[in-house]
DRENKE-991679 format. One record per residue (C-alpha): residue in three letters; chain; x, y, z. Coordinates in nm, 3 decimals, padded with zeros to 5 digits. Layout:
ala:A:X:Y:Z $
...
This chain:
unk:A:14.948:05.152:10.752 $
unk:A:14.900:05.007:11.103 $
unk:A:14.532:05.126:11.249 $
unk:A:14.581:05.196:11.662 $
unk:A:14.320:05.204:11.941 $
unk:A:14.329:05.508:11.954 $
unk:A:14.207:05.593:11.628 $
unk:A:13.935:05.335:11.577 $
unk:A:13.649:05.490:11.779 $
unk:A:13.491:05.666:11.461 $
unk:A:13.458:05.294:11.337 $
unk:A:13.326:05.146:11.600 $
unk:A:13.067:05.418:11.619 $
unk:A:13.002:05.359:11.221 $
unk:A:12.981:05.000:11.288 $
unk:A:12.781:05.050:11.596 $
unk:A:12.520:05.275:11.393 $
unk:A:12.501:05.032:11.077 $
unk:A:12.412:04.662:11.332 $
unk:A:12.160:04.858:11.567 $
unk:A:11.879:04.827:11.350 $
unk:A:11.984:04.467:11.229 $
unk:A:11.972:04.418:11.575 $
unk:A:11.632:04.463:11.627 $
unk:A:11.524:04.233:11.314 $
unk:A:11.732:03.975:11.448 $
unk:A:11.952:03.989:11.109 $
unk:A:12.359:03.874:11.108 $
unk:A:12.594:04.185:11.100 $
unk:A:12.836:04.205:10.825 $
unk:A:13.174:04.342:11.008 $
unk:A:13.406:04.463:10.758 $
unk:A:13.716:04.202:10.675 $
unk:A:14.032:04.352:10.734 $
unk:A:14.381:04.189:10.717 $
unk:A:14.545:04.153:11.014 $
unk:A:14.850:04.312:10.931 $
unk:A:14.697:04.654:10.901 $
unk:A:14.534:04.624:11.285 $
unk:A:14.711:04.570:11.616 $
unk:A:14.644:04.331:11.842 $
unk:A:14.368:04.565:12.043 $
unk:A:14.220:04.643:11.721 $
unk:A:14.172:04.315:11.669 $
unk:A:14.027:04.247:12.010 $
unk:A:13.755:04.518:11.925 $
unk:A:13.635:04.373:11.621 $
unk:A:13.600:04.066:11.776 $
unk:A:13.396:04.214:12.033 $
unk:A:13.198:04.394:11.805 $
unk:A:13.117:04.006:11.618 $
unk:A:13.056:03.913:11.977 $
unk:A:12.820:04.164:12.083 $
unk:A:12.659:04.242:11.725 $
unk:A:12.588:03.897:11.555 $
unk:A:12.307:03.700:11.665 $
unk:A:12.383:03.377:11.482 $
unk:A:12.620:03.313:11.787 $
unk:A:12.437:03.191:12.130 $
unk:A:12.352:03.490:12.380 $
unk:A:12.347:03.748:12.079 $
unk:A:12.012:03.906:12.122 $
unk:A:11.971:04.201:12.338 $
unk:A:11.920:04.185:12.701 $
unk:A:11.593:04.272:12.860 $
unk:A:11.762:04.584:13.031 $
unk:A:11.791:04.739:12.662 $
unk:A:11.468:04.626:12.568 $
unk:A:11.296:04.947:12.619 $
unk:A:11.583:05.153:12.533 $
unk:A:11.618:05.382:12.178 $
unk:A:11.858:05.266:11.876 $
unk:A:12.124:05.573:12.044 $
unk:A:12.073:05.466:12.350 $
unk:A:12.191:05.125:12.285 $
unk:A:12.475:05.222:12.081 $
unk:A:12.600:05.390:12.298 $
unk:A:12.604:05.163:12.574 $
unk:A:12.762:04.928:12.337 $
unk:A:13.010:05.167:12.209 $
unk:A:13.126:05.280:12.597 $
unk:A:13.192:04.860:12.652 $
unk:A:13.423:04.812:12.413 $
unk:A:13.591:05.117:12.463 $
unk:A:13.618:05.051:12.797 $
unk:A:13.762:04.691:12.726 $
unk:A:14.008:04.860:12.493 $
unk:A:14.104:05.144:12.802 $
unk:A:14.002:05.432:12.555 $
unk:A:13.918:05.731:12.704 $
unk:A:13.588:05.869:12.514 $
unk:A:13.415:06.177:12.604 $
unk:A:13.001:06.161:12.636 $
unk:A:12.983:06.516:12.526 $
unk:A:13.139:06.422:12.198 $
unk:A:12.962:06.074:12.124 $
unk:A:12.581:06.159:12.280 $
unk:A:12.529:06.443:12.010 $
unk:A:12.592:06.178:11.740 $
unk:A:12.289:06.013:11.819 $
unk:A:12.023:06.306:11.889 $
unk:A:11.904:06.422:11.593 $
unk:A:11.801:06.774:11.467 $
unk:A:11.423:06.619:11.434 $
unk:A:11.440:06.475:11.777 $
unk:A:11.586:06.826:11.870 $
unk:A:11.268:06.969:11.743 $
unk:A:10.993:06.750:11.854 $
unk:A:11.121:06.828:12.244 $
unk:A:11.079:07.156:12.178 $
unk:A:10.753:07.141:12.023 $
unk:A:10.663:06.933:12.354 $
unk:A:10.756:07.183:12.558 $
unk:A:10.591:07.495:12.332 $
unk:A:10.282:07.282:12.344 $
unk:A:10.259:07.228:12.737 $
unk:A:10.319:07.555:12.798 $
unk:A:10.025:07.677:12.564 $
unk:A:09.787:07.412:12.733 $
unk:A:09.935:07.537:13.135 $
unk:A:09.872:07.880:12.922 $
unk:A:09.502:07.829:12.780 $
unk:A:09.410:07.643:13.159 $
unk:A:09.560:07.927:13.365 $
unk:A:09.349:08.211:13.119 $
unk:A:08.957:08.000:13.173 $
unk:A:09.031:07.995:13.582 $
unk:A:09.104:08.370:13.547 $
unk:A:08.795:08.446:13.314 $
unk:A:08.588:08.304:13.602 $
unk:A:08.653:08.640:13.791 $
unk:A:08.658:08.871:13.503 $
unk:A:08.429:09.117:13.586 $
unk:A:08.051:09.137:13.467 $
unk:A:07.974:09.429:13.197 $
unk:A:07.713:09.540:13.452 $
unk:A:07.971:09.552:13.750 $
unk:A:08.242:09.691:13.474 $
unk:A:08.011:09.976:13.446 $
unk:A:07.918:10.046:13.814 $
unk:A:08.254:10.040:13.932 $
unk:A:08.351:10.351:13.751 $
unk:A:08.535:10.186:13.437 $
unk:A:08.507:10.391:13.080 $
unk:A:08.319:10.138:12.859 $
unk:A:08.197:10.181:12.506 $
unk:A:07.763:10.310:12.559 $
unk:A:07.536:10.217:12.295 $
unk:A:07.635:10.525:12.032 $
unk:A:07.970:10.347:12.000 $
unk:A:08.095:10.648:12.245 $
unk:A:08.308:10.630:12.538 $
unk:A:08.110:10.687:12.844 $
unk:A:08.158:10.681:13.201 $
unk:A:07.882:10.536:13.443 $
unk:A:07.708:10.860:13.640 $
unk:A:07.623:10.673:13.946 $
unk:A:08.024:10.629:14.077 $
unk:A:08.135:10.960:13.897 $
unk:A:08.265:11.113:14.229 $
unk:A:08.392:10.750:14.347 $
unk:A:08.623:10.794:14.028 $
unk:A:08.686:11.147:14.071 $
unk:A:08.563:11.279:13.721 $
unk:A:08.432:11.649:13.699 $
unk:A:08.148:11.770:13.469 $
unk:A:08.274:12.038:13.198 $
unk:A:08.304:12.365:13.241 $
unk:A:08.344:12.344:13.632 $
unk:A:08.712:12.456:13.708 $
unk:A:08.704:12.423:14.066 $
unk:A:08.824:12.177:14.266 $
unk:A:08.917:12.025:14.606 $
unk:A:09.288:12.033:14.713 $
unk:A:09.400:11.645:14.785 $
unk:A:09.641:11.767:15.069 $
unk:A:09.506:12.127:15.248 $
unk:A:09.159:12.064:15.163 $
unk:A:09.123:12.407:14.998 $
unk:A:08.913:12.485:14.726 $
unk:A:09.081:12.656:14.432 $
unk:A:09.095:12.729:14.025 $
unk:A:09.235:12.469:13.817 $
unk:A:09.384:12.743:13.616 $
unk:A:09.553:12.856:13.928 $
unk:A:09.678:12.594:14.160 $
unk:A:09.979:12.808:14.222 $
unk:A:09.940:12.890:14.632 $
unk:A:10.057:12.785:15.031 $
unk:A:09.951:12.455:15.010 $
unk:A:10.046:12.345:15.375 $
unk:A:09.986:11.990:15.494 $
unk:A:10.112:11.715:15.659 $
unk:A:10.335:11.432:15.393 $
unk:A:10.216:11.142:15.548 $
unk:A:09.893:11.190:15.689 $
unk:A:09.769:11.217:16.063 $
unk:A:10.026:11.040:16.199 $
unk:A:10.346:11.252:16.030 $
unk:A:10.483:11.411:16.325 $
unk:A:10.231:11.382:16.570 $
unk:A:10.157:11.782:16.571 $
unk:A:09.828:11.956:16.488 $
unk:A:09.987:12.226:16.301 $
unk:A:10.117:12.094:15.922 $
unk:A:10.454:12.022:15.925 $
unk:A:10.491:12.046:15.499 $
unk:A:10.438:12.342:15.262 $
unk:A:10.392:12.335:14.915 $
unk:A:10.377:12.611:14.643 $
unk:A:10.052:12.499:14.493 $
unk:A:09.770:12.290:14.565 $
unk:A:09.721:11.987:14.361 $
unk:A:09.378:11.739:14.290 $
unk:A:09.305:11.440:14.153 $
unk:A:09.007:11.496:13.925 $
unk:A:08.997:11.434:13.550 $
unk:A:08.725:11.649:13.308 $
unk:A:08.472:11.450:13.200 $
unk:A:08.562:11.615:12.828 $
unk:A:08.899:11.417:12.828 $
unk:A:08.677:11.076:12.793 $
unk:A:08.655:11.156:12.410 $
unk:A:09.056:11.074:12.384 $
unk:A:09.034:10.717:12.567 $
unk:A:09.109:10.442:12.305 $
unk:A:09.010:10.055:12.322 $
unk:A:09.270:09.800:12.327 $
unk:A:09.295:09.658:11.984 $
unk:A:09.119:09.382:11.826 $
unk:A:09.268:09.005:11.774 $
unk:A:09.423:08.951:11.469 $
unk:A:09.311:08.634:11.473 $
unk:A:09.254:08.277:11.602 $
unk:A:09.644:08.230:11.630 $
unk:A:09.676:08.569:11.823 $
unk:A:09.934:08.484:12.088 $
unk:A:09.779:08.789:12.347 $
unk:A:09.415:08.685:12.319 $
unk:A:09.497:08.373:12.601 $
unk:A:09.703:08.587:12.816 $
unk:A:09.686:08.713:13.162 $
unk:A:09.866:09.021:13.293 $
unk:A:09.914:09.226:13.588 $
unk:A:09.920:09.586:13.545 $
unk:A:10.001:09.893:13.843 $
unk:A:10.009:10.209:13.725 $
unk:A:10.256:10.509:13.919 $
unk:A:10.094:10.863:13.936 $
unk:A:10.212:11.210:13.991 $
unk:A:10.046:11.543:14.015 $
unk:A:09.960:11.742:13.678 $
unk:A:09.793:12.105:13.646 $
unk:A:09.535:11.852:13.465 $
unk:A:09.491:11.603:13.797 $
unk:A:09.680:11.262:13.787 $
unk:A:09.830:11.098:13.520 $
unk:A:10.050:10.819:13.435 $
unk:A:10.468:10.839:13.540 $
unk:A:10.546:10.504:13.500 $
unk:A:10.337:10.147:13.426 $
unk:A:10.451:09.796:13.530 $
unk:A:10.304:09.464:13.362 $
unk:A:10.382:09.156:13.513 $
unk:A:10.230:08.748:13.399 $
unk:A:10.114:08.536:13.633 $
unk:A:10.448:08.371:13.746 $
unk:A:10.548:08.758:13.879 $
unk:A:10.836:08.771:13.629 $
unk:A:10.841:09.140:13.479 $
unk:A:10.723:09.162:13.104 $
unk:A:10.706:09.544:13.068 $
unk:A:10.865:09.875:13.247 $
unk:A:10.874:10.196:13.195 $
unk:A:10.819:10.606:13.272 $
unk:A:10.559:10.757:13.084 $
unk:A:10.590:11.192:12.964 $
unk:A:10.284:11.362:13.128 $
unk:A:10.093:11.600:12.907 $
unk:A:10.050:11.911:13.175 $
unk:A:10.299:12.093:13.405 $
unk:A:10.407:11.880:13.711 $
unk:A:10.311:12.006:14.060 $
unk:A:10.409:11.721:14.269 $
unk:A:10.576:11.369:14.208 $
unk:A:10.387:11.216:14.490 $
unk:A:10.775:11.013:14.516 $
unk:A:10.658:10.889:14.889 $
unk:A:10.374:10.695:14.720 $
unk:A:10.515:10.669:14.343 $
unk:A:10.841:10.609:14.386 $
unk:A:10.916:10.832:14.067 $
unk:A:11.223:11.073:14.142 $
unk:A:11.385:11.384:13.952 $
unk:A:11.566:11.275:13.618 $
unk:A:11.271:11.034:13.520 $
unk:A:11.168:11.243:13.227 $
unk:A:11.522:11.204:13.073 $
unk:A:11.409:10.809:13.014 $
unk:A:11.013:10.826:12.948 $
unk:A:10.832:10.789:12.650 $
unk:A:10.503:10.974:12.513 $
unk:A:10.144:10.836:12.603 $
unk:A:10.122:10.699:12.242 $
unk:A:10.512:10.540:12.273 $
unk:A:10.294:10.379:12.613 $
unk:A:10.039:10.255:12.400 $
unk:A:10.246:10.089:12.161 $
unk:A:10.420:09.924:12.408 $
unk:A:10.137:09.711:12.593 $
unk:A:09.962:09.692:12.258 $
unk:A:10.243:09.470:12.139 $
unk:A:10.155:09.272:12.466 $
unk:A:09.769:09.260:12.504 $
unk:A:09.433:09.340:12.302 $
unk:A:09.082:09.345:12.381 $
unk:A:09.086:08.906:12.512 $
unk:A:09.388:08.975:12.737 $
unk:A:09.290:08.949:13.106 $
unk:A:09.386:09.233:13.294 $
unk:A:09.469:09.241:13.667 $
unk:A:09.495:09.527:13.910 $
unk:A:09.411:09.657:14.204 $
unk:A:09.136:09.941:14.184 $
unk:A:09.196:09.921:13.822 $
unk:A:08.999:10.195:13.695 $
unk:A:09.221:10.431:13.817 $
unk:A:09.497:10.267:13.645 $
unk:A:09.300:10.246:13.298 $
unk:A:09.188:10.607:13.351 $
unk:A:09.526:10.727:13.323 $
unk:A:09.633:10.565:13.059 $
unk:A:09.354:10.686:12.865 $
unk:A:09.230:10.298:12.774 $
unk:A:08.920:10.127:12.767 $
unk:A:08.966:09.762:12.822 $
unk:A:08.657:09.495:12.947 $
unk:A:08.823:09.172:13.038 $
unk:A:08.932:09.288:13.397 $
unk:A:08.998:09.135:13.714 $
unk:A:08.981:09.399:13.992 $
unk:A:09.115:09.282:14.375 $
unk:A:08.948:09.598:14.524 $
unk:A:08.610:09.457:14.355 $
unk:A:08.688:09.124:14.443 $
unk:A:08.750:09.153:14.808 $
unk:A:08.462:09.414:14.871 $
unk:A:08.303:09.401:15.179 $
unk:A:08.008:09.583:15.268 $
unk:A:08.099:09.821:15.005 $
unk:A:08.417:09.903:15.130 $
unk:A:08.768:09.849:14.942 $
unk:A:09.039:09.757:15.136 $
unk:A:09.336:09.858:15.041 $
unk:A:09.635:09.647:14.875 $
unk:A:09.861:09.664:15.184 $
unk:A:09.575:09.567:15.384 $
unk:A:09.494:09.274:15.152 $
unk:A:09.863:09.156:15.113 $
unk:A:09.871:09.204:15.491 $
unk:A:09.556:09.012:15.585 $
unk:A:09.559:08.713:15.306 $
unk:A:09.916:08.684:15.211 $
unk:A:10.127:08.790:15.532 $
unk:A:10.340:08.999:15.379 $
unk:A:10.429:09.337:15.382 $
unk:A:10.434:09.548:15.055 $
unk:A:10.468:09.972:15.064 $
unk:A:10.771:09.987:15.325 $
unk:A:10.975:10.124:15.108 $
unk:A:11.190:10.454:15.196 $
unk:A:11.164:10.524:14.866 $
unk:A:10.801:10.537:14.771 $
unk:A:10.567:10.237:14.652 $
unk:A:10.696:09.958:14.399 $
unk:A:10.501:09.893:14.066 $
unk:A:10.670:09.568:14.025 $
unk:A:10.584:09.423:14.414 $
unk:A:10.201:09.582:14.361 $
unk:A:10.149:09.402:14.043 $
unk:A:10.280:09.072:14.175 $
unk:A:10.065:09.102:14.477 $
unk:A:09.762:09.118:14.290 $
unk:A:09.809:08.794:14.086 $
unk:A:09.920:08.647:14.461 $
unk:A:09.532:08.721:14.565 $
unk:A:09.333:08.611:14.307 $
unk:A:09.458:08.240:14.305 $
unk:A:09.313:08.159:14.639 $
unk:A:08.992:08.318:14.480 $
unk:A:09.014:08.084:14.237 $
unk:A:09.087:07.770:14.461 $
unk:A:08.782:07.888:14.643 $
unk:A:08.538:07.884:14.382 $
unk:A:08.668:07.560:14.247 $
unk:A:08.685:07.383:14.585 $
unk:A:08.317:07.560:14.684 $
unk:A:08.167:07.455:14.322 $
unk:A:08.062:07.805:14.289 $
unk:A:08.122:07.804:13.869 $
unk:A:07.799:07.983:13.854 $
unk:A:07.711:08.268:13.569 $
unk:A:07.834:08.567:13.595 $
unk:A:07.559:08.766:13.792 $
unk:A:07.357:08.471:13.958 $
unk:A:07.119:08.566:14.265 $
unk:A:07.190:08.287:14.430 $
unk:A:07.545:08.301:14.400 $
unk:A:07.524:08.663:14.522 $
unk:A:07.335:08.565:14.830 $
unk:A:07.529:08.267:14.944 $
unk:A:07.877:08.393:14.877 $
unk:A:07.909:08.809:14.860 $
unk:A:08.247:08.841:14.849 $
unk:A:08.233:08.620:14.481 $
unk:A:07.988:08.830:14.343 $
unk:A:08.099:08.909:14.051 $
């Protein structure tokens, strides 16, 4: 049986494989006798080549410096492609590179890269925590928090800034007509103009409604808020995380509550979507602010579904970012501590501007054009976008002060946090 060129690659290869490591102790290759009657004359020509290149009892036979620094595969390889190419065999890189990258080597890249993500992870949660809000400022700024009878409680001194009523008072404050009215009867003319002052440029209201509509929540609904769940322990993949969160509302018999959440990470990319059941009768969609439409009900999921959802995402270390973010925690019924708030964060004189204003002013861009109403995913995004320059502030400045120091306070106010 005559052996061609064409079919003595997988030798080579097995020949290649078996001298690279003698190579590198400088040992004499054994290439397998064979009589010449069973080669051809290329084959031939290759295994001389192979003695050539492979045995360094002959003058020139140890590697040159070029391959010095290069891996056993590597070298094979190169080796391998020479004699082919002295032999005009066509061989495919696909087919031969694999040979030489093993399953372990396979593995320890991607433990490289698992690992430098976790560190860019673990460095990108500590310059977030610097923000996170104090439990004195998480308190004033109308969050729910946990008092000292392990109750959840609402701080008395922003109660109308939050829009919380006491119990037993019914009436309230249309958002729209400014009328006052029963909550157990919101049914009425509601007339009004859609977009504010500058609708249609008329006095008279150029919208009418069929009942009025509020945004206040009874301070008796506090005692069905729930805290974000515990770690599960020191290998907890959420406790190092940092999300953004925007919350959609529509208009309830009950005030405000949830119609759809958005959760985005830090890079912007989308980690969580979806349209959340209210609990009371729906008076309004609010669709030129919300964006949520008719039909939205046919795809959303109960407030406990919701739960489950960013509970399989966060727990009580996850960094949480948002823009007046109270509101957003409010109606989703959750008490959460480790917050970042922009509206906080960019106070001035104690006024909040608003996101648009923000994204406007520090960012150049324009968010809330839409026909359509306002995107979740764009307002979460935009509210990672602000804090890093925060953050490149207060490392440039050297502010790295504790959370609550006077003289931080009183040298930079807008950082006071």
């Amino acid at each position: 049986m005559v052996m061609h060129s064409s079919t003595l690659l997988g030798l080579l290869l097995l020949v290649a494989t078996a001298s690279s490591m003698a190579l590198f102790e400088s040992k004499a290759v054994d290439v397998p006798d064979l009589p010449a009657g069973e080669m051809d004359d290329d084959a031939q020509s290759a295994v001389l080549l192979f003695m050539k290149l492979f045995n360094p009892s002959k003058p020139k036979s140890r590697p040159q410096r070029s391959f010095q620094h290069k891996t056993c595969g590597q070298k094979v390889l190169e080796y391998t492609l020479k004699i082919c190419d002295s032999l005009d065999i066509k061989a495919p890189p696909m087919r031969v590179a694999p040979i030489f990258q093993s399953a372990a080597h396979q593995a320890y890249q991607e433990d490289q890269m698992v690992y430098a993500a976790a560190v860019q992870e673990f460095e990108t949660y500590q310059m977030f925590s610097r923000l996170v809000l104090s439990p004195e400022n998480h308190k004033i700024n109308g969050f729910v928090h946990i008092n000292n009878q392990g109750q959840p409680d609402v701080s008395a001194r922003r109660a109308d800034w939050n829009s919380w009523a006491q119990p037993g008072d019914s009436i309230r404050k249309c958002v729209r007509c400014y009328k006052q009215f029963s909550e157990a009867e919101p049914d009425g003319e509601c007339r009004f103009h859609r977009l504010g002052k500058d609708c249609c440029g008329n006095t008279a209201p150029c919208t009418t409604a069929t009942a009025h509509v509020h945004n206040k929540t009874c301070m008796s609904e506090i005692g069905k808020f729930i805290k974000t769940p515990r770690s599960s322990g020191p290998f907890d993949g959420r406790s190092y995380k940092v999300f953004a969160i925007d919350t959609e509302m529509i208009y309830t018999e009950y005030g405000m509550e949830a119609a759809r959440a958005t959760v985005v990470d830090v890079h912007g990319s989308l980690v969580a979507n979806f349209f959340i059941k209210p609990t009371g009768r729906i008076l309004d969609l609010n669709t030129q602010y919300s964006g949520v439409t008719e039909g939205f009900l046919d795809i959303a999921v109960s407030l406990e579904e919701a739960h489950r959802i960013l509970f399989h995402h966060i727990n009580e270390n996850t960094i949480l970012v948002g823009h007046h973010l109270s509101n957003d925690l409010k109606v989703l019924k959750l008490i959460h501590t480790n917050v970042v708030d922009t509206a906080v964060l960019f106070e001035s004189r104690g006024r909040y501007p608003s996101l648009k204003v923000l994204a406007k002013r520090h960012l150049h861009k324009d968010i809330h054009n839409e026909v359509g109403g306002h995107d979740s995913t764009e307002d979460a995004s935009t509210c990672i976008e602000l804090v890093y320059p925060r953050i490149h502030l207060l490392l440039s400045s050297r502010l790295a002060l504790p959370s609550g120091s006077r003289r931080m306070r009183r040298r930079q106010p807008v950082l006071s946090w």
